[in-house]
N, C-alpha and C positions, 0 to 999 in steps of 0.2 A: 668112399673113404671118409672117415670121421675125421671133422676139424677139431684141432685142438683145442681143449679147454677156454686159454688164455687170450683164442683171437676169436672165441664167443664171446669174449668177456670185455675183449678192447672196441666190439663192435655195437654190443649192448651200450656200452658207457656213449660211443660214437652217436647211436640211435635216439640215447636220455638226451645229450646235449643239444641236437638237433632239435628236436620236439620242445627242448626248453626255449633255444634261441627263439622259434618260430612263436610260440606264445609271448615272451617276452618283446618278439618286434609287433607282432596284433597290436597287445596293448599300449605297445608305445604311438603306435600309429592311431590308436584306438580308444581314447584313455576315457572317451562318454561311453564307450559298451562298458566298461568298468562302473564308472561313477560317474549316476548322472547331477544334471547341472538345472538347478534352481536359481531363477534369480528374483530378486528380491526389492522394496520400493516401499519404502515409509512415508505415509499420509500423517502429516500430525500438526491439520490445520482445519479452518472449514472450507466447506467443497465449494467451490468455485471456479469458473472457465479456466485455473492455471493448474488446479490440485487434478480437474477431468482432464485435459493437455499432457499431466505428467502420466497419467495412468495407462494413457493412450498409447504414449512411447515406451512405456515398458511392455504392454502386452504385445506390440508390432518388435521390439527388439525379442522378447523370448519366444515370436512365433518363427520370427526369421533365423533363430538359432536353435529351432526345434528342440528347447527346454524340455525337461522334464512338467516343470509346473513354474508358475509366479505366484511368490511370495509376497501380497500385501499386505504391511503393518498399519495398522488402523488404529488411531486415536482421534477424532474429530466429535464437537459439537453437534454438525451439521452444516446446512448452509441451503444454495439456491437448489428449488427443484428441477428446472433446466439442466443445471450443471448435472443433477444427480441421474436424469433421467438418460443423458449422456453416457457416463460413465457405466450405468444399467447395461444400456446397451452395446455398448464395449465387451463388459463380462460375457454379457450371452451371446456375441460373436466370436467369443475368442478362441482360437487353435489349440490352445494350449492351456490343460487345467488351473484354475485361479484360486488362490486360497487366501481368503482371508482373514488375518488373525487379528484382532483385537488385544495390544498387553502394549505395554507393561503394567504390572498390576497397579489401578489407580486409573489406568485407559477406560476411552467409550466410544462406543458408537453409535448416538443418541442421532434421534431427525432421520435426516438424512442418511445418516452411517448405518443405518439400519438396516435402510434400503438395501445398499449396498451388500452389508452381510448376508442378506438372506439370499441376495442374489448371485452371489460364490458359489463357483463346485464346490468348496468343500469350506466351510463358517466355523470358525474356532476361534476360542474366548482362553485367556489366560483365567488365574483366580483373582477375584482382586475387582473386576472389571463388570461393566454394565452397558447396557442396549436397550433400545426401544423410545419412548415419548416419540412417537414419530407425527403424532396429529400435523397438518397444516396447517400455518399461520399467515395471516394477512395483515400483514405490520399495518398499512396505511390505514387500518383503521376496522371497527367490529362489525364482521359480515352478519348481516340478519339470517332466520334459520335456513332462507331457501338457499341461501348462498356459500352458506358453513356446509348443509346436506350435500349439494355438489363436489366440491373440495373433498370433503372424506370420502364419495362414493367412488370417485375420480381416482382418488389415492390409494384407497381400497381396491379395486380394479385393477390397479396396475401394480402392487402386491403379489396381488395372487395367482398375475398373468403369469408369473413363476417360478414363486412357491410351492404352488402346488405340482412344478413339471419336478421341481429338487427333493420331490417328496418331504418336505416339510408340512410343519401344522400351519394351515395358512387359516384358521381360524382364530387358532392364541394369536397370531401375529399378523390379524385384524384389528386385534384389541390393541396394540400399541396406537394404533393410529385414531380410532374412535373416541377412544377414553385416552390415549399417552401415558398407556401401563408401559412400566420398567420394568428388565430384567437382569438380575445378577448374573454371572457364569452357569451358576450352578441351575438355578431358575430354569433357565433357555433350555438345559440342557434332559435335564428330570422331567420335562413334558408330559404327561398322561398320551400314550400314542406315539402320534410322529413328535419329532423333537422340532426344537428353532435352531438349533444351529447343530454339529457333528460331534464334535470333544471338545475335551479340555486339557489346555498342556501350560505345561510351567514354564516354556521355554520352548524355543523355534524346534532346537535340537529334537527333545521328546518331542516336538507335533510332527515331524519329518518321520522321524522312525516307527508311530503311531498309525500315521497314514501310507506306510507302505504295505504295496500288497492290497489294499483295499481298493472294490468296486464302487465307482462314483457315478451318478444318473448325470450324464450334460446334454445339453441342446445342440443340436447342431441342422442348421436349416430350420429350425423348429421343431425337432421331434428329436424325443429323449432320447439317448442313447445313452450305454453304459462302457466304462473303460475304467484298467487296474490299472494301478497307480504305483511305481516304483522308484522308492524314492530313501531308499536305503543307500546309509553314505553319503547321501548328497550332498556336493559343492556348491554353498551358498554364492550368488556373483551378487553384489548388491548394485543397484543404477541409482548412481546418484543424482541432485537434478542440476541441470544445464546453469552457465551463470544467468542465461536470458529468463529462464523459471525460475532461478532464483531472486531476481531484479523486479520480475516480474509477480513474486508471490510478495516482496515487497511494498510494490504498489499497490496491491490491493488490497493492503490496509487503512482500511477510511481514515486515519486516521492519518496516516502519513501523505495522503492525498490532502487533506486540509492544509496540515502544515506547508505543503508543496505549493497548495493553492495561496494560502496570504503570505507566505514569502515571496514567490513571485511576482503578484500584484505589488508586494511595498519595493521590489526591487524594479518595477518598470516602471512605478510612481517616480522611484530618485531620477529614474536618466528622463523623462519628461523633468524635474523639477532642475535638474542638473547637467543639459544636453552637451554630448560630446566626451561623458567620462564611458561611455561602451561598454564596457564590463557588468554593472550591474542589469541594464538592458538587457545585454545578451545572456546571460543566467538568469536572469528573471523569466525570459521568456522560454529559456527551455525548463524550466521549473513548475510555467504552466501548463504548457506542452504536454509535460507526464502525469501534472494531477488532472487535466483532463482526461487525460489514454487510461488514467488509474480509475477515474469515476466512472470511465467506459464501460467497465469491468464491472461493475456493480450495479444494483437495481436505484435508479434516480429517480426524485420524485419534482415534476414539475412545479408543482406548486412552490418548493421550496428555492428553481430558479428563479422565480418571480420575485421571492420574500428577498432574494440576493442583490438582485438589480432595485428595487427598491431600496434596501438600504444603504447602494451608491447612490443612489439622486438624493435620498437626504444625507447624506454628508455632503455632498456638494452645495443644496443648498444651505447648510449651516454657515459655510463658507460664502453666500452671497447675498442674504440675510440675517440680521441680530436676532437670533431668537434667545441668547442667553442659554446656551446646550440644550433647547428642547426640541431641537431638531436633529441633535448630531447623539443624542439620548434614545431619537426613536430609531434611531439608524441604526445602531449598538443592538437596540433589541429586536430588530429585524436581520441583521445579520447571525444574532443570535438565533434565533427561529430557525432563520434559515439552514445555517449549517444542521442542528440538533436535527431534524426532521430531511436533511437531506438524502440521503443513504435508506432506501425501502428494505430496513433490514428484516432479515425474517427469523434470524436470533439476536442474541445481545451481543456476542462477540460480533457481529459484522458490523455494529451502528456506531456512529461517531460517540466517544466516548464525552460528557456532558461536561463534566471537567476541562478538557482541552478546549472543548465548542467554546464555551462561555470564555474562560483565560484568552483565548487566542482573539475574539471576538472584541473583548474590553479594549485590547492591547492595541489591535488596529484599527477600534473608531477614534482614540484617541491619538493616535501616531497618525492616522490619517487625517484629523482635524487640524491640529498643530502644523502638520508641512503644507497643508493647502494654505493657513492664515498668514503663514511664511513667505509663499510663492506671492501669494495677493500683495502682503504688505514689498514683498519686492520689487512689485513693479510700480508700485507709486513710490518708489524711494526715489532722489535724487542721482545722479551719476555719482560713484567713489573716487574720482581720478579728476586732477584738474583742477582750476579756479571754480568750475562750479560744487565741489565740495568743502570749498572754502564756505561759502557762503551760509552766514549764521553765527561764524566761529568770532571767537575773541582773542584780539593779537594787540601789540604795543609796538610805539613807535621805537624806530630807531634812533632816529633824530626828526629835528622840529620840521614839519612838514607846512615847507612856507608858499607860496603863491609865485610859480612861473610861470610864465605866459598868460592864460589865464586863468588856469586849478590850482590849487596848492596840491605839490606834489612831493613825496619821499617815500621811504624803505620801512619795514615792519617788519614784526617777528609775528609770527601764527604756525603754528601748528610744526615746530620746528625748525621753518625754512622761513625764505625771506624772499620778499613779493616788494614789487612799486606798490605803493599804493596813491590814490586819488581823495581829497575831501572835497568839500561845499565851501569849508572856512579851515585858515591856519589850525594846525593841532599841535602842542608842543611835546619836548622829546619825552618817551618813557611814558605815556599817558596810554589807559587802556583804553582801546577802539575796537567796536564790530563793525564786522564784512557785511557788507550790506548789499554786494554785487562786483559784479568785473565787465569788464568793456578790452577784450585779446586777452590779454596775460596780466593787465594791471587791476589790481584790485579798488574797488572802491569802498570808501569807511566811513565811519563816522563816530565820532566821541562816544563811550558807553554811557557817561556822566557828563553832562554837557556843561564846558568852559566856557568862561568870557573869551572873547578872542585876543591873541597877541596883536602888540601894536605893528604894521610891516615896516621894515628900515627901508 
């Protein structure tokens, strides 16, 4: 028997709903088979133990939420090769493809960032932007050739250890590092051959939609392997960084570790010069606390502690000898040394900036000179309290200070208030007397101008 029309029609419709509901609960349940999920970590400092820290935590957070990919924005100078050689090895451990892009137009990846870039699944440059000078430098001073040849061979070597696995030209991108050839966007990308980096995008947006669907060479265990990449739609998550890497990228700028450092020393100088006020002690000394943990962080050159402690013993002894500021002159320019040359920086952004050195320098051989001559003249001073700060002062009688017993004795005025006083001989009224000593509470005087004596009645 044939169904009716109408209840094919009500069960068709019944059928469409069902099939939609079921889809529409998938994707609700399901909303990464949809649109996957990129997350994202802007670098725009130089590389250092906090900038490899932060990298670190984004590739373990998009591995443990099985990302599509992570998104690094790159901007940097450069910085330590430690640091860098860290973070290297991060990328080429990572679960989850790493892209790093290099923009806003005006960005670079110079040194260090080089590394970096060529070390990425997948290396993309905005327009605008440049890469490469990646030679090594040895701040503390000019290596002879057998020692330069190492350094570049070294550098070189560990390039190309996988370069060549991302099928890149690991020959062009020899030359950064030999000679500190630069390259534009466009440069990197027009290669004769293999290329230095993958595209070029204007924007996250275009390098997402660009790179979908594309096969990428990664490493895994050590041996290439290749995986498409889908990344169409994708929901950018960006991670931002903690307040502790934030506090912490803080410190480790040289420069704010100086400032940290002679604040602290002038505020643990006041509570020794001023015992019992607690407050500056105890923030001085957490203020050195951090420019230590801050220089920790950074490449230190011993020499330069030496030139440090040196220019505290001569201001000290400027303070225990007259040299007429030629000791507390050499101390200034030994703390000067000191700081300029303390920080083994291996660009110019990480090195104490020469301006602050020297200002900050001036500021506390002489602040330090001044409160040590202060501290010394203080303890030869007199007590301020009492008849022994009397003594010296000039006061006048009250009335005539005639002969009882056996001293001439009466009342004075000094220093606002009024004292017994003692003389040797009668002194008559309103005559100006200095204090010459005290004996309990009463003071002893003597004429400023010496009078004939009165006759005694």
């Amino acid at each position: 028997m044939r169904k009716p029309a109408n209840l094919i029609f009500r069960q068709f419709i019944a059928l469409f709903f069902l099939c939609f509901a079921c889809v529409s609960l998938s994707a609700w349940a399901n909303p990464a088979a949809t649109q996957p999920i990129v997350y994202k970590i802007e670098i725009r400092d130089t590389i250092q133990p906090i900038s490899a820290g932060r990298l670190e935590r984004a590739i373990d957070t998009a591995d443990q939420n099985h990302a599509a990919a992570l998104l690094v924005e790159l901007d940097t100078p450069g910085g330590l090769l430690d640091s860098t050689r860290q973070m290297v090895g991060a990328i080429l451990n990572a679960k989850v493809p790493v892209i790093i892009y290099v923009a806003p137009a005006g960005a670079r990846a110079a040194s260090a960032g080089f590394f970096l870039l060529e070390a990425a699944d997948i290396a993309a440059m905005a327009p605008g932007t440049n890469t490469g000078a990646a030679h090594p430098v040895l701040s503390s001073g000019t290596p002879d050739d057998t020692m330069k040849m190492k350094m570049e061979n070294d550098a070189a070597a560990f390039l190309r250890s996988y370069v060549t696995r991302r099928g890149r030209n690991a020959e062009v991108a020899e030359t950064a590092i030999r000679t500190s050839k630069s390259f534009s966007a466009d440069e990197a990308l027009n290669q004769t051959g293999q290329k230095l980096i993958d595209l070029v995008a204007p924007n996250e947006t275009q390098l997402l939609t660009a790179l979908d669907g594309r096969t990428i060479t990664r490493i895994n265990n050590g041996e290439a392997t290749t995986q498409t990449l889908h990344l169409k739609n994708a929901r950018i998550l960006p991670i931002e960084p903690t307040i502790r890497e934030q506090l912490l990228g803080y410190l480790a700028n040289p420069n704010i570790a100086l400032l940290l450092l002679v604040g602290g020393a002038l505020l643990i100088y006041l509570e020794f010069n001023v015992p019992g006020t607690i407050v500056p002690g105890a923030l001085g000394t957490v203020m050195v606390l951090l420019a230590i943990f801050a220089l920790d962080l950074l490449p230190i050159r011993h020499t330069a502690i030496l030139m440090l402690l040196s220019a505290a013993v001569l201001l000290l002894l400027e303070v225990k000898f007259a040299s007429h500021g030629i000791l507390a002159i050499a101390g200034i320019v030994c703390l000067a040394f000191g700081t300029l040359t303390l920080v083994d920086a291996p660009i110019p952004e990480m090195a104490i900036q020469p301006v602050i050195a020297i200002s900050l320098c001036i500021a506390f051989g002489i602040i330090t000179v001044v409160l040590l001559r202060l501290a010394v003249k203080a303890r030869h001073n007199k007590a301020l309290t009492g008849p022994a700060a009397l003594v010296g002062s000039l006061g006048a009688t009250m009335e005539p200070i005639w002969t009882r017993n056996t001293l001439p004795i009466g009342r004075i005025l000094v220093q606002g208030e009024i004292w017994q006083a003692i003389a040797t001989a009668p002194i008559p009224e309103k005559e100006t007397v200095r204090v010459t000593g005290f004996e309990d509470d009463i003071l002893q005087v003597q004429p400023e101008i010496q009078t004939p004596s009165l006759p005694v009645s």
